[in-house]
N, C-alpha and C positions, 0 to 999 in steps of 0.2 A: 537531535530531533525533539526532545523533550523542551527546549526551549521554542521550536517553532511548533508546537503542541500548545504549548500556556499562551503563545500570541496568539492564535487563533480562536484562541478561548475565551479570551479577554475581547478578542474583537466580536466575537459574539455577544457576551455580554452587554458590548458597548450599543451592537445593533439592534437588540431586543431580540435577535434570531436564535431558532436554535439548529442542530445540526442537520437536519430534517430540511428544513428551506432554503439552510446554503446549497446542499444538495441538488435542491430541484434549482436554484438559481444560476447556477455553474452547470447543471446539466449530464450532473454526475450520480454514482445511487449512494443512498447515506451510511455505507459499507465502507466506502473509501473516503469520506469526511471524518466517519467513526473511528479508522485505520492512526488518522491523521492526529485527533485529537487526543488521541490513545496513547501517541509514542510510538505505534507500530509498522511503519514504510517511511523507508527514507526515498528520497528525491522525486516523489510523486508529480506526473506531469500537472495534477491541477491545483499545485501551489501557485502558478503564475495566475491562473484563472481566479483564484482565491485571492490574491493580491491584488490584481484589476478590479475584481468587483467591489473590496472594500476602500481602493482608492489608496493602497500605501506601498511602498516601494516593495518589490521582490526582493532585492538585494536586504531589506530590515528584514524582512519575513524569515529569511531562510538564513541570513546570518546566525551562526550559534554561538558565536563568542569567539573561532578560531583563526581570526585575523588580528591577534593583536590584543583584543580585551576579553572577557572570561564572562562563562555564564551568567556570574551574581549581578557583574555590571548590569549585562542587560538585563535582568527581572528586575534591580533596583533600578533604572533607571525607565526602559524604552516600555516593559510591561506596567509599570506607574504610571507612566506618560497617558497612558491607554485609560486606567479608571481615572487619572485628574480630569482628560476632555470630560468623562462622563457625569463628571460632579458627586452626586449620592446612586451609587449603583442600586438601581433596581427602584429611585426613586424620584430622580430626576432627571429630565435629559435635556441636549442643546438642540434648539429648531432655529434656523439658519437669520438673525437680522439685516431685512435689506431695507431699500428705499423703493421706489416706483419706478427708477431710474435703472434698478436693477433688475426689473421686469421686461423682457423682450421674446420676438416671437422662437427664435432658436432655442428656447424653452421648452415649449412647445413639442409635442407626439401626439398622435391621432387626439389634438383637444383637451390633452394631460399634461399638466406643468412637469416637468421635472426636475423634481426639489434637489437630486443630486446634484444636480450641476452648475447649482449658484456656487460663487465663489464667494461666501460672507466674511466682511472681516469680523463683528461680532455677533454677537447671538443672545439669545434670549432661553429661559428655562420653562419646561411644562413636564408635569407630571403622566400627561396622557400618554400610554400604550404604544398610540396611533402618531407619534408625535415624528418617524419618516415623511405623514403626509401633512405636515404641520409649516410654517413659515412667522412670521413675525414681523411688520411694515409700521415706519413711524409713520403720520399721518402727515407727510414732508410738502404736499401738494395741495395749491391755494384751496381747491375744492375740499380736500380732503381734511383740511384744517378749518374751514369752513362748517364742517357737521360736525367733530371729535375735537375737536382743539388742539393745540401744537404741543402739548404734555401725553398726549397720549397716543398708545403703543399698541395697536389691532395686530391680532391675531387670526389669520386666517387658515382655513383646511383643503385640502383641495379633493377629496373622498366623501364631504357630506353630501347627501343628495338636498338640494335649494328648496327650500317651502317659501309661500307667499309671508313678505315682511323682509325675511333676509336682504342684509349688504350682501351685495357680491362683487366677482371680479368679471369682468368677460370679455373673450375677445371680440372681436370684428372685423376679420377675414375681408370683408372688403375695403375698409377703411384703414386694414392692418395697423388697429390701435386695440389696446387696452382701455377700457372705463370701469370705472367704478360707480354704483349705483342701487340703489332700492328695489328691491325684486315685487312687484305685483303678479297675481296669476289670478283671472277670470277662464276657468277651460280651460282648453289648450293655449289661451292665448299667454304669453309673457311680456308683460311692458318693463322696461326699466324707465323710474322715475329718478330723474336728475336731482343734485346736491343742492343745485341752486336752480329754484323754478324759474327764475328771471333772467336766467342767464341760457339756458340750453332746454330746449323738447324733449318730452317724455320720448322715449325709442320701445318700438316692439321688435324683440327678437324674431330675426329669419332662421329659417331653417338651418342655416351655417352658422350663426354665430354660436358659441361655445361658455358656458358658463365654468370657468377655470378653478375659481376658491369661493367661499365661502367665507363670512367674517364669525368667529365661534367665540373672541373672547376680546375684550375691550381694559386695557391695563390704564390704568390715569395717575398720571406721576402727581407729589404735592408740585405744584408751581413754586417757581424760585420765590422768594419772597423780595417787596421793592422797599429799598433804602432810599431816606429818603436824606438828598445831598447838602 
């Protein structure tokens, strides 16, 4: 038990959480997370629960070493595995790199991305807190290379609340697309103004559309340099 005590521990670490919020997120009181973390209950039903929500095998979770390999294996190797995703614990963390490509509406919850369920192959680092509602898009799309250039790496949030000026991201439930665009606010009104004025109409938000992310941080690689042949 003491080994699936230190994985869950590590997996906290890795999630920013503490024992208190797995708690409320499994639906459990933090009595029986405390139990867990402690060493003190073995076969508790909501290790499954605890395995589903962090997204890692039951069968790793609850293995202690007695099929063959021994406790040390797994703290050197699978509770390692656990602070390398992490990078600098407590200083760095990974938020998910996708493309625009990888933006679709089965994301989507009542007008809330959800960051869990990208499948990224890589990823990008930020220091921030907040960085579960955090994401990372190269600017892969002619528009989008158009305002930011093709070296650089926007960082979007999907928890700020939008002020006049902000990029954002937004859906359009009727048109069931994705845009990105310039956020204006006169009153209640909202226009998004286009990347490229000559090429598409400013649009005012309707009552459905959904303002999904946020742009909070804009990263510019050096440009390769040109050789000359």
């Amino acid at each position: 038990m003491q080994d699936i005590a230190k994985k869950i521990t590590c997996l906290l670490k890795a999630n920013n959480m503490n024992q208190k919020k797995l708690a409320e997120k499994i639906g459990v009181t933090k009595q029986v997370i405390s139990l867990i973390c402690n060493g003190k209950t073995k076969n508790s039903k909501s290790l499954y629960e605890i395995a589903k929500y962090f997204g890692v095998e039951y069968h790793w979770l609850t293995n202690s070493g007695n099929d063959g390999g021994n406790s040390n294996d797994i703290r050197k190797n699978d509770i390692k595995s656990i602070y390398d995703d992490i990078l600098v614990l407590d200083k760095f963390y990974k938020i998910p790199f996708i493309t625009t490509f990888d933006i679709h509406k089965n994301l989507l919850s009542n007008g809330q991305l959800i960051l869990k369920n990208i499948i990224a192959e890589k990823h990008e680092i930020t220091s921030e807190p907040d960085h579960s509602q955090m994401f990372a898009m190269r600017a892969s799309n002619n528009a989008l290379k158009f305002k930011f250039g093709v070296n650089t790496t926007l960082i979007f949030h999907t928890g700020l609340t939008p002020i006049s000026g902000d990029f954002i991201m937004v859906w359009l439930p009727a048109k069931e697309l994705f845009v990105y665009r310039d956020l204006h606010i006169e009153g209640n009104k909202k226009t998004l103004i286009p990347l490229e004025e000559d090429l598409y109409k400013s649009l005012v938000m309707g009552e459905n559309d959904v303002i999904t992310a946020v742009l909070c941080e804009q990263r510019v690689k050096r440009p390769e340099p040109i050789i000359a042949s």
